[in-house]
N, C-alpha and C positions, 0 to 999 in steps of 0.2 A: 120170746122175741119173734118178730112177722119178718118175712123177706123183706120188707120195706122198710124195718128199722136194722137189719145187720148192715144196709146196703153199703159201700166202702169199706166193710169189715173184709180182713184176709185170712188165707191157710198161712200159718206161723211154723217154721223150724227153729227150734232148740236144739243147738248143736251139745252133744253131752261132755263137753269139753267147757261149755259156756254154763253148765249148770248152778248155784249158787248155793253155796254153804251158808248163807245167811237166813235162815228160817229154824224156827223152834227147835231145839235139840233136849236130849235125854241122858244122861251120864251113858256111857257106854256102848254109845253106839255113833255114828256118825249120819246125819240125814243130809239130802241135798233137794234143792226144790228146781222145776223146772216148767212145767205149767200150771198158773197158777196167776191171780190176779195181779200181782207185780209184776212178774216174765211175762206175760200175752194178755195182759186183760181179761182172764178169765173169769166167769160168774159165777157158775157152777161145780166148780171139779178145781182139784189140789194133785197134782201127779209130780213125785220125786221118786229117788232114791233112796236105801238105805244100807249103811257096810258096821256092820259085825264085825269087829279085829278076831282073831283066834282066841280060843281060850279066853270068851270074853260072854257079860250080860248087858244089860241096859238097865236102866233100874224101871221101876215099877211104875204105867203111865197108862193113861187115858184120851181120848179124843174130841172129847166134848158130846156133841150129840150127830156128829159126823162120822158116817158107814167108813171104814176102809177095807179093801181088798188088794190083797197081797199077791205079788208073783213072785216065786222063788227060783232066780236069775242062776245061781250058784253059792255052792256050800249046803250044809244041812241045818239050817236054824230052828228052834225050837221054840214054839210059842207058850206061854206057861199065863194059866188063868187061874182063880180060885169058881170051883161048883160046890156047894154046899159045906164052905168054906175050908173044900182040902184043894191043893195044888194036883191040877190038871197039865202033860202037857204033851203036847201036838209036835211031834218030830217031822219036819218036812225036806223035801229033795227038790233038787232043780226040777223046774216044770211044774209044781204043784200049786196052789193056788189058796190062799187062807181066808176067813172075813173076817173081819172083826168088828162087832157091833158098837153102834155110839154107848158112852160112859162104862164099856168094861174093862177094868183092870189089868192091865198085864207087862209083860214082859220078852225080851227076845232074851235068847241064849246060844252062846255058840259054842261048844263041848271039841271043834276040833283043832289040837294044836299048830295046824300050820296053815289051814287054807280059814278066807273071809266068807260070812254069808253075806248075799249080794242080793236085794230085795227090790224089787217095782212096786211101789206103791200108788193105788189110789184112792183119794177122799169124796166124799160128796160134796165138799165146801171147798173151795177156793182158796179158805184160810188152813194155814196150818195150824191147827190146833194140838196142841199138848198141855197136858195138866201132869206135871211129873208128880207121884205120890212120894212117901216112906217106905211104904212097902203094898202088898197084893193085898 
């Protein structure tokens, strides 16, 4: 897009109170969306939320051919991939940061009993994509 076609376009706040539970979801975990082409008219980029209960997984899912990259807000979630078709998995702490490439399998996991993992997420599409599998 050229300056001359954003022109009347604005800076948009999403207040995270106003967030919305209605976009793609996973067994086991809870997603929320916030920018995104339905909240702001976004084009390019999909950014929510996402909370891990305690003692809890997500089941096994994909993205289509859409990048995400992870912030790990609070809690320790665990990202679980298959490589050479054994179960790989990536233990993370607030502040760290995950990608996850388009169409790889996987999974979150949350191993602790009392406290949620709290995740930023972001897409390189504007849609929320998920393809929930069977398994990894």
């Amino acid at each position: 897009m050229t300056i001359e076609e954003n022109a009347g376009r604005e800076v948009q706040l999403v207040a995270g109170a106003s967030r919305s539970s209605v976009t793609a979801q996973s067994e086991g975990m809870q997603r929320y969306e916030a920018v995104s082409g339905a909240t702001v008219g976004a084009s390019r980029i999909w950014m929510g939320e996402s909370v891990l209960a305690p003692d809890s997984a997500s089941s096994a899912h994909h993205h289509g051919d859409s990048e995400t990259g992870i912030y790990v807000l609070s809690g320790n979630p665990s990202f679980v991939f298959l490589r050479d078709g054994r179960e790989v998995r990536l233990d993370a702490s607030p502040g760290d940061y995950v990608f996850v490439p388009g169409f790889v399998a996987h999974r979150e996991e949350n191993h602790s009993l009392e406290e949620p993992a709290v995740v930023i997420l972001a897409r390189s599409t504007q849609e929320a994509i998920v393809v929930n599998l069977d398994h990894l």
